[in-house]
N, C-alpha and C positions, 0 to 999 in steps of 0.2 A: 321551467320546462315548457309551459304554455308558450312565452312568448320566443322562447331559443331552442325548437326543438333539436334541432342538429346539435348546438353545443353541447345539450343535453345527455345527446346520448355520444358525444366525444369526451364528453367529461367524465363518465359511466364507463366507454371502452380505455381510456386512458387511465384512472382510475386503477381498474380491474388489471389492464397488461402491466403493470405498475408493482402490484400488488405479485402476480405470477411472477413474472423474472426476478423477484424479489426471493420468494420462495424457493425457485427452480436452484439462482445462484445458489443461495443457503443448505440448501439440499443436498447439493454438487459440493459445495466445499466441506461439509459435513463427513460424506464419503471419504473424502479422501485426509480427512482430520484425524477421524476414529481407526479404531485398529481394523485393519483389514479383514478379519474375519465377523466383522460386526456387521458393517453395511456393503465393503463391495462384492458381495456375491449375491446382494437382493437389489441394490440401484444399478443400473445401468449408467456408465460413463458417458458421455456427451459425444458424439458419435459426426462426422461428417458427411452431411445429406445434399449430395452431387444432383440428384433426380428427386427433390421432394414430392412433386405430384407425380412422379410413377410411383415411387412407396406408396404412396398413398392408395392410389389404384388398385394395387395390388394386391392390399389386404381387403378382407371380406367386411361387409357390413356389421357382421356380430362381432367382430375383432375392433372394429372400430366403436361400437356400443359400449361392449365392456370396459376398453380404455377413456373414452367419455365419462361415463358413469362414476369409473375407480377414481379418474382426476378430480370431477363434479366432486365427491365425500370428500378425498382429502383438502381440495381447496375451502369449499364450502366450511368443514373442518376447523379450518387454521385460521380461516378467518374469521371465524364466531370467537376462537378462543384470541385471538390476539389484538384483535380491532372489536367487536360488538361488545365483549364483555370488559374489556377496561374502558370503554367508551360510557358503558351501560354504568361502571361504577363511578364514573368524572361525575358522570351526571346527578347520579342517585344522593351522595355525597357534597354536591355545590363546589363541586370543585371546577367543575368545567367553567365558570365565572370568569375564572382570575385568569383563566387561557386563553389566550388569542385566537388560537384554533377555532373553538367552539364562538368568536367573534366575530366572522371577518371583515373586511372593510375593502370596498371596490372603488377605484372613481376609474370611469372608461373614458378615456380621450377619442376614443374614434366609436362608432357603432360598437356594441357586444357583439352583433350577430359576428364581424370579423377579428374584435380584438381577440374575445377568449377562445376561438380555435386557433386562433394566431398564438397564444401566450400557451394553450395546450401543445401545441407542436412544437414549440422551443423547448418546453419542459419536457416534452417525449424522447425527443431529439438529446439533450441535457442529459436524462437519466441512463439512457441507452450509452453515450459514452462513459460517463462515470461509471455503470457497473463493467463495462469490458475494461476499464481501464485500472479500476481498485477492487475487482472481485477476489483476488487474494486476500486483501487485507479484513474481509468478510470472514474466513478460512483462518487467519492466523490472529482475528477476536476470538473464533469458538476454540481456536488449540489454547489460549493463554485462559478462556473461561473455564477449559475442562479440564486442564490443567491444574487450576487456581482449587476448582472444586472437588476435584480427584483426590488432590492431596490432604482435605479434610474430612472426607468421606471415606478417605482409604479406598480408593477404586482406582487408581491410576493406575495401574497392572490391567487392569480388568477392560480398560476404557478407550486405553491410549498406546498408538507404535511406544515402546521402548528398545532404545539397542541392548546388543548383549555386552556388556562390560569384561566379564570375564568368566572363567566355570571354576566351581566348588565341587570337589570330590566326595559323593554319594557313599562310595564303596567299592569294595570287590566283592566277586563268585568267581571260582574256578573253572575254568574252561572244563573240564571234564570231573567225572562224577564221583569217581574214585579216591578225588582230590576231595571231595566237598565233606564238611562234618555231618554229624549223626543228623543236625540242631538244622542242617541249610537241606537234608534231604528227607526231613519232619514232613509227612502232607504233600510233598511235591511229585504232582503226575504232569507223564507229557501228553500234549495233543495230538492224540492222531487223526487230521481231516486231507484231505486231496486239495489242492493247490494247483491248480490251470489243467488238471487231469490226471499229475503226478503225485501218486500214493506218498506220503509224508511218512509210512509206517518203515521205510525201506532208510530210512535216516537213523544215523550211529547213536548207537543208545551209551557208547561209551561217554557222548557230550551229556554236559551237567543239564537236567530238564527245562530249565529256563530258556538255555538258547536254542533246544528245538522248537520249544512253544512258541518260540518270535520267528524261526524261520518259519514257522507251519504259520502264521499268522498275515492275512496282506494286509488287513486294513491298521492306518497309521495309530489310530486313536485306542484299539483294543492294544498293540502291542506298546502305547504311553500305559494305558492301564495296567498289561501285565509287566510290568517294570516296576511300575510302583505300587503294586501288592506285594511285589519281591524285597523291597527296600530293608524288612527286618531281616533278610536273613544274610546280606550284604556283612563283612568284615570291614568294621570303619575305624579311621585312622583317630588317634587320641589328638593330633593335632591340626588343624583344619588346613587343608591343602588347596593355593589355586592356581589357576592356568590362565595365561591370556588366550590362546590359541591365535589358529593365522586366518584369515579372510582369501577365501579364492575369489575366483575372476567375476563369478558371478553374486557377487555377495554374500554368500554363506559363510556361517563363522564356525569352523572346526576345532578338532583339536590338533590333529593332523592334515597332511593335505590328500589323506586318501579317504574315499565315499563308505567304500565297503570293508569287511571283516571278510574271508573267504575261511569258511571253517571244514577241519574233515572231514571228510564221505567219511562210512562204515569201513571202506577197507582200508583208509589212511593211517598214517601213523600218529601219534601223540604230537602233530606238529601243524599248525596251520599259519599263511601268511594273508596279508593284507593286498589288495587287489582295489582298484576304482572301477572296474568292467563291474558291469548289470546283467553277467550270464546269466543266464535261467537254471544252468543244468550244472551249476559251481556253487552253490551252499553259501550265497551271499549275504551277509548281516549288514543293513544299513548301518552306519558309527553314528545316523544322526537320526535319534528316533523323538517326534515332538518336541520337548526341552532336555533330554538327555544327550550326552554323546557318548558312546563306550570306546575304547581304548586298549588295545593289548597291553598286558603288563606281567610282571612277575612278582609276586608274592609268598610269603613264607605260610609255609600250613600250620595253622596256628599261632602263640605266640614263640615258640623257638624251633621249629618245626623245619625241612625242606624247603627249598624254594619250590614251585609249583608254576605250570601257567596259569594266568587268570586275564581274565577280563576285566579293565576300571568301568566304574560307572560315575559319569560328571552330570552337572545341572548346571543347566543356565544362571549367572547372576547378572539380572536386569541393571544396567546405567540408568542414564538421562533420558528422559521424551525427545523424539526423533522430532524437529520442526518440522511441523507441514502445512499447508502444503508445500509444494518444492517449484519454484520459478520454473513457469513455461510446461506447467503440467496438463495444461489445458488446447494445448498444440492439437489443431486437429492432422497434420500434415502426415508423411510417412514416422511409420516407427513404433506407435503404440505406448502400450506400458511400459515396454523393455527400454523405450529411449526416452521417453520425457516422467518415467519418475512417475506413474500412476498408480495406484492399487491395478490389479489388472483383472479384464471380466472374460469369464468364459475361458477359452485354450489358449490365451494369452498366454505368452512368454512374462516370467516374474521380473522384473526389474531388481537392480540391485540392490535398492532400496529395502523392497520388500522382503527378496531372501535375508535382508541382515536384519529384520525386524525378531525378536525375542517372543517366543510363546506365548500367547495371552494366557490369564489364571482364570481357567472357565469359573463360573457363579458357583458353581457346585463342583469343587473339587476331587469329591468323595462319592462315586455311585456307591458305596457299600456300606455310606453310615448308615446308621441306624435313623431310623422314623422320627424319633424325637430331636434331631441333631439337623434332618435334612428341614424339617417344620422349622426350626429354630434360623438355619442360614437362611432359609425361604422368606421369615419374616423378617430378619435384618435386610437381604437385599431387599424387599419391598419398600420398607423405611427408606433404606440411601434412595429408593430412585423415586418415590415420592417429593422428599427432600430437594434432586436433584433437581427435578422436572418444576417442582413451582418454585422454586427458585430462579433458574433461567427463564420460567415463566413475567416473573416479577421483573426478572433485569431485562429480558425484551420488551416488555411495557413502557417500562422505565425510560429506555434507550428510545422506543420510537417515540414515547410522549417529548422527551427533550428532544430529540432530532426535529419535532415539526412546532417544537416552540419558542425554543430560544434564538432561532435566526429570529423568529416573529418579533420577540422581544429586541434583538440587535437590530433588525432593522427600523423597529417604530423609532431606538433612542437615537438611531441616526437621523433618522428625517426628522426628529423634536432638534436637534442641535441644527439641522440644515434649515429651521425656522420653514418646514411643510407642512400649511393647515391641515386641520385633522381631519375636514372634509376631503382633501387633496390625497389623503393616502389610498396606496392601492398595496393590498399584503402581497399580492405574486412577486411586485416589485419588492416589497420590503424584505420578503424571505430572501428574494438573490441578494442583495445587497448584506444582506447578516451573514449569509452563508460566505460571501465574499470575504468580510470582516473577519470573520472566526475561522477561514483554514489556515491565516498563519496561526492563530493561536493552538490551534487543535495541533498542526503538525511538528511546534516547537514542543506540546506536551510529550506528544506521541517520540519523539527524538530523544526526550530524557528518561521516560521509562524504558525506552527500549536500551538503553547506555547504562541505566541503574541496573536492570535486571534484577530487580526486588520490589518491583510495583511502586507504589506511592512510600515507604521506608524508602527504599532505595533511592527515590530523588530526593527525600531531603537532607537524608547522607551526604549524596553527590553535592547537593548546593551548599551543606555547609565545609566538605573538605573543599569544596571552590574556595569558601571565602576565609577559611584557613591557611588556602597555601597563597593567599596574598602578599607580593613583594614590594613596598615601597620603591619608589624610583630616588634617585642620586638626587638628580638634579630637578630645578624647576619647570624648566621649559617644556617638558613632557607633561607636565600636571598643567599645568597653562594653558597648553594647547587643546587637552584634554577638556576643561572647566570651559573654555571660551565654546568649542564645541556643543555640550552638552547645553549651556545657557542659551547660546543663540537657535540649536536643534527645537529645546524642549520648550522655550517661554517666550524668547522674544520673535521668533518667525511664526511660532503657532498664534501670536496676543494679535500680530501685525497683518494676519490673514485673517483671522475672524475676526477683527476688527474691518478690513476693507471688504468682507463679504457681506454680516451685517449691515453696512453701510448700506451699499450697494442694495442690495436685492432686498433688505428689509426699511428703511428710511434712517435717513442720518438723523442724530439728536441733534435738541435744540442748544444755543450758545452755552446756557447754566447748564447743560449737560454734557460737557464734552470733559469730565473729570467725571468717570464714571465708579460706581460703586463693585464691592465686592461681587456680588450676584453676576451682575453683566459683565464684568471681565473673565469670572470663569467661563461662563455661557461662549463669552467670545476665543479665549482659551482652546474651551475643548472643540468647537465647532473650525476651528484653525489647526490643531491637533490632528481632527480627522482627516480633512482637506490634504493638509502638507504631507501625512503619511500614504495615503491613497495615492496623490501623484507621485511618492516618491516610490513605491510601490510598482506603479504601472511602469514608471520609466526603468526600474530593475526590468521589465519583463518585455520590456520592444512595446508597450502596447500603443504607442502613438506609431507605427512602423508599419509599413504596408504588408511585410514580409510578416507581421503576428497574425494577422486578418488572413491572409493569405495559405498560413498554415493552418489556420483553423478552416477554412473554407475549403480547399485542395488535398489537406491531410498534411500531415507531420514533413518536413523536410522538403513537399513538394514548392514551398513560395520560397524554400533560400535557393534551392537548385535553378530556381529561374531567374532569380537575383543575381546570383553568379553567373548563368548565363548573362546577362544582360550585363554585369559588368564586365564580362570576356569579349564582348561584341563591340563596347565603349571604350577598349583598350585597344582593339584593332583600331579603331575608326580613328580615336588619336594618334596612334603610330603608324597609320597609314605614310608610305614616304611618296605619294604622287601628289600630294597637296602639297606643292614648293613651298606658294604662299604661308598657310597654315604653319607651317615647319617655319619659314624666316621668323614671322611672328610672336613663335615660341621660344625661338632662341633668344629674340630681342626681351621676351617679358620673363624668362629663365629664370632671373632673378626672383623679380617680382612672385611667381608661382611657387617659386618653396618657400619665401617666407610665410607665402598665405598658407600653403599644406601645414606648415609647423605650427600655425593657429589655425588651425580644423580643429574644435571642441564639442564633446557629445553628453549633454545627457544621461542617454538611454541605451540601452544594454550590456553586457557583462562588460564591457570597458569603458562606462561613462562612467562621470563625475559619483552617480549615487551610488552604483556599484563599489568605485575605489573607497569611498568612503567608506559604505557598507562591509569591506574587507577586511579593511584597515580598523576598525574597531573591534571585530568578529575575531581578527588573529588577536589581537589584545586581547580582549575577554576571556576567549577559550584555555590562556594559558600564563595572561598575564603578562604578556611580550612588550614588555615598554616601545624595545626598538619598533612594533612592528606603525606603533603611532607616527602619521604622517601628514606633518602642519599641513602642504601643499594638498594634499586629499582632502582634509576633513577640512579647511578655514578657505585657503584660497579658491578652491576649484570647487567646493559646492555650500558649505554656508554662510560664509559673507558674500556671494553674487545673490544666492538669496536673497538673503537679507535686505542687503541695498536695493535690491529691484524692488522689493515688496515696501523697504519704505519709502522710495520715492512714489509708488505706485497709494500708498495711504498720505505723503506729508502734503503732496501737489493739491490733489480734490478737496483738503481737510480746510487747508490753507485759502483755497480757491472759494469754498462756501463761506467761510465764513467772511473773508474781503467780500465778496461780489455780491449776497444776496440785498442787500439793503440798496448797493448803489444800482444796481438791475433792475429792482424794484421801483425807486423814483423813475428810473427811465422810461421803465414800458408802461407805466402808470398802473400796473396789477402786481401781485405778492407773486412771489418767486421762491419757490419751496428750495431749501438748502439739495434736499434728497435729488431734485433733478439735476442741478450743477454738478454736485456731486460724481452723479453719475457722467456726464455729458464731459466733464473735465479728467472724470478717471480712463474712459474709453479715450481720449486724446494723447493723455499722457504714458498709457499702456504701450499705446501705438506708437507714439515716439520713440520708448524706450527700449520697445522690440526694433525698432529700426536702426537705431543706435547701435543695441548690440549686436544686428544682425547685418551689420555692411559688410562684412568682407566676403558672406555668405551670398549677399545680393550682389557684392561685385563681380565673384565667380559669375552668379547666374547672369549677369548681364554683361558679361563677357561672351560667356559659351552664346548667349542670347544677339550679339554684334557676331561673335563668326558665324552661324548660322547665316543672317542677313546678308552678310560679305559675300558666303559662298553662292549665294542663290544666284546676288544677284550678278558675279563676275566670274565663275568658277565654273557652276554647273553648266554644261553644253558645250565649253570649249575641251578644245586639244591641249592637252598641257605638255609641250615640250620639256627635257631636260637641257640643263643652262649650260653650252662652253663654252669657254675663255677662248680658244683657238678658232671655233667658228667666228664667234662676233667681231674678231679682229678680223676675218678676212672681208 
């Protein structure tokens, strides 16, 4: 800090914003993970701020205090418990030794005072996209962790959206009183209280007293309660009855498609119907009260009794956990929760989502148990969330201690295989590079659990009915083509690149060394291994292409859009028809030009060489498709050109040190190290080789590079007439 104060405290600010968006994400996805009635009527959704510093103005200094303060605890908070004290245990414990982290290793090529705000700004810039870009996939680790631990704690009711699957028949009561037995009208009084100023005493006493109690009732939760204190006196069926019910427009799942029950006034008759209208002044029964629906229905009084009307009473039977969160929920544009799928805050409109989500099973099901019974669930939920809490405790530990050390570790064991002194290393550099290594790994794990859907069982299910439902092929030439493949892929292009990198950039061996042992050929192996799949890597992905740079610099799509331009503008200019000259030209090399177009060959992106290969094996794999093997793809078109480039690119220089250095030697009258020939003869013959393959590519360009010159110097400034036959004769 003495000598970099600035870094210092960019390192501290970076650090720290780091640390919050980190939180904030987790927080936000959290919300919208958990059952809605857990977090989103206490967090606030992520909201779109058009005029940040007018909000800001606007609010008072103590509002600004208090939100200060409240942030201060909780961050302060989270970061003792998640970073100081697993920190404080690495330490205390010697474990923080064996970790990189607690290592690091810098070598600065240019100034610090510029390199490390310089490498802090990429990394800011880095993280800043990756969390807009995978903050979901933050949100569907805590559904599949709460999920995972819901299901052993028995809390996933409690914890988690569940849809409603289907409804289970509770019972019936009889609409009216006269109907009801001795046993259902035991204890039962009605409520008489006022409701928006309309006396409830003026309500028909010929209805059975339950369903005055619910109409006299507004709040939701008191008339879930008096439901289920009614539940024993319910007439339930000897065989368990279910219903799917139907889903209206806005998600809700009934039993019918009507809201309300419309029951008798006083002076009605023995008969009431069903209504969706919310009159106030029409005796309306919600059908959907908490996790109950009720239902008009007809029933026998007793067991051989009259039919009778009556009212069903159904419950909710909870499915599957609802995925969430839900793609593009985080949209700040028009629409809210109703259209992008959020828990909703405040007088939001529900989303469909949410109306189809199933009751949560509050912690305390029972206000009316008894004392010993409420102590009793009180200390089991304390246990689950004890349990739950350090648990996720330990797996977030877990997860950032390997998040910020195993690139550490991937990238030292690349730079030991790329032969980079150990003064020479720099970790910021090592972490991107391991990071780089490990997302295909991470994302081909991530692709098989999510396809098992049984966690780690589930993939090795999957891999071993893979390698069960294996077909032998007929014939040879498929396994041939396959076997030549895989040999020249895995051992002979990787032995023939770290051997010529080696060479090169670490010193060639001496003559009795060129019959090298076990040790150094795997060394050379795997350091050819890494090489040949990194380029083959970047060339899937454009990254030699102007058009990758481009989009990462401009944003997504804006460098092919210009691309395209520019090749719309280069289609003009050839098809221009006022260039006579240009046009005879083209007719005369007509030929010539489509033979060239039909050898234009690519590399790099989804239709080069690595690509069809890449395909072409991938369709194989996935299903075992003989046919989809394709000599032309995987031998001709990408690793025998390999191959051969790389070994003329190793046999020339090998060949060349070992002829030259002795007779170079007498000549110049001083020792002539193999390693500089070496080198000096491999950059030659690189060069050649590239030019070799690259003529028809340089003929193009020194073509288009001859009409340029033509037009400048005959074209540009004249009048260019069109040619007649009839004038030239006169």
């Amino acid at each position: 800090a003495g000598g970099d104060l600035f870094g210092s405290v960019f390192l501290h600010w970076v650090t720290g914003i780091t640390f919050m968006l980190l939180v904030t994400v987790s927080v936000l996805q959290l919300r919208e993970v958990a059952h809605p009635d857990i977090l989103a009527r206490v967090i606030r959704p992520q909201e779109p701020q058009p005029d940040l510093l007018g909000n800001l103005l606007q609010e008072s200094g103590t509002t600004h205090t208090k939100r200060v303060l409240l942030s201060l605890c909780i961050y302060a908070a989270l970061l003792a418990i998640h970073i100081w004290l697993p920190a404080r245990l690495l330490l205390t414990y010697n474990i923080a030794k064996y970790l990189p982290l607690f290592q690091p290793k810098f070598c600065h090529i240019i100034m610090p005072q510029i390199q490390v705000p310089a490498e802090l700004f990429i990394f800011h810039l880095c993280m800043l996209g990756v969390l807009e870009k995978y903050k979901n996939n933050i949100g569907e680790l805590q559904h599949h962790w709460l999920l995972f631990m819901g299901n052993h704690l028995g809390m996933t009711n409690q914890i988690l959206p569940l849809e409603v699957d289907k409804f289970s028949l509770v019972g019936t009561l009889p609409l009216f009183a006269e109907d009801a037995s001795k046993t259902q009208l035991e204890n039962m009084t009605t409520t008489n209280t006022d409701v928006d100023g309309v006396s409830m005493e003026g309500r028909n006493d010929d209805l059975y007293p339950l369903w005055n109690n619910l109409l006299s009732e507004t709040d939701p939760s008191k008339r879930e309660e008096t439901i289920r204190s009614n539940i024993y006196r319910m007439d339930r069926s000897e065989i368990p009855q279910h219903k799917k019910g139907i889903t209206l427009q806005d998600g809700k799942k009934l039993l019918s498609s009507h809201s309300y029950l419309r029951l008798p006034p006083a002076s009605a008759t023995r008969k009431f119907v069903v209504k969706t209208s919310d009159d106030a002044a029409s005796n309306l029964l919600p059908t959907s009260i908490g996790p109950y629906r009720l239902k008009q229905g007809v029933s026998p009084r007793g067991q051989r009794g009259p039919k009778v009307t009556s009212i069903e009473v159904w419950r909710e039977v909870v499915g599957k956990a609802i995925p969430r969160p839900p793609e593009g929920w985080d949209d700040l544009g028009v629409g809210g929760a109703e259209r992008h799928g959020r828990w909703a805050w405040g007088d939001e409109h529900l989303s469909e989502i949410e109306n189809s989500v199933a009751v949560r099973t509050p912690f305390f099901s029972d206000p009316a148990a008894p004392k010993w019974r409420k102590a009793n669930i009180f200390i089991q939920l304390m246990a689950k969330m004890i349990v739950l809490l350090l648990i996720s405790w330990v797996a977030i530990s877990m997860v950032l201690c390997t998040a910020l050390n195993i690139p550490l570790y991937t990238g030292h064991f690349a730079m030991f295989l790329l032969r980079i002194p150990n003064d020479c290393v720099h970790d910021p550099f090592a972490f991107a590079l391991g990071v780089m290594l490990l997302v295909p790994v991470i994302g081909a794990t991530a692709k098989l659990i999510a396809a098992s859907n049984d966690g780690i069982r589930g993939v090795i299910s999957l891999l071993w009915n893979w390698v069960k439902s294996f077909k032998p092929y007929q014939t040879h030439e498929k396994i041939k083509t396959l076997a030549v493949f895989f040999t020249l892929w895995l051992v002979v292009c990787p032995a023939q690149l770290g051997f010529l990198y080696s060479s090169f950039f670490v010193s060639v061996r001496h003559s009795y060394e060129w019959l090298p042992d076990a040790s150094s050929f795997l060394a050379d192996w795997a350091t050819g291994t890494l090489l040949l799949n990194s380029w083959a890597a970047m060339c899937y992905f454009q990254m030699f292409t102007k058009k990758f740079w481009a989009d990462i610099v401009a944003g997504e799509g804006q460098g092919n859009g210009n691309e395209n331009r520019d090749v719309g503008n280069a289609r003009v200019m050839r098809d221009g028809v006022n260039n006579v000259a240009r046009n005879a030209g083209r007719e005369n090399n007509g030929q010539d030009n489509n033979e060239d177009e039909q050898r234009i060959f690519t590399w790099q992106g989804k239709d080069g060489a690595i690509a069809c290969a890449f395909e072409s094996i991938k369709a194989f794999a996935s299903g075992w498709e003989w046919d989809k093997i394709d000599k032309q793809s995987l031998l001709q078109d990408c690793t025998l050109p390999v191959s051969k480039h790389l070994a003329i690119a190793c046999a020339v220089p090998t060949a060349a040190s070992v002829a030259l250095a002795i007779p170079l030697a007498n000549l110049f009258r001083r020792q002539i190290w193999p390693t500089a020939i070496f080198r000096s003869v491999s950059l030659a013959s690189i060069l050649v080789d590239f030019v070799n393959s690259s003529k028809h590519s340089l003929q193009r360009w020194f073509q288009a590079a001859h009409r340029i010159a033509r037009d400048d110097r005959y074209l540009i400034g004249e009048i260019l007439l069109n040619y007649s036959p009839q004038q030239a004769s006169r």
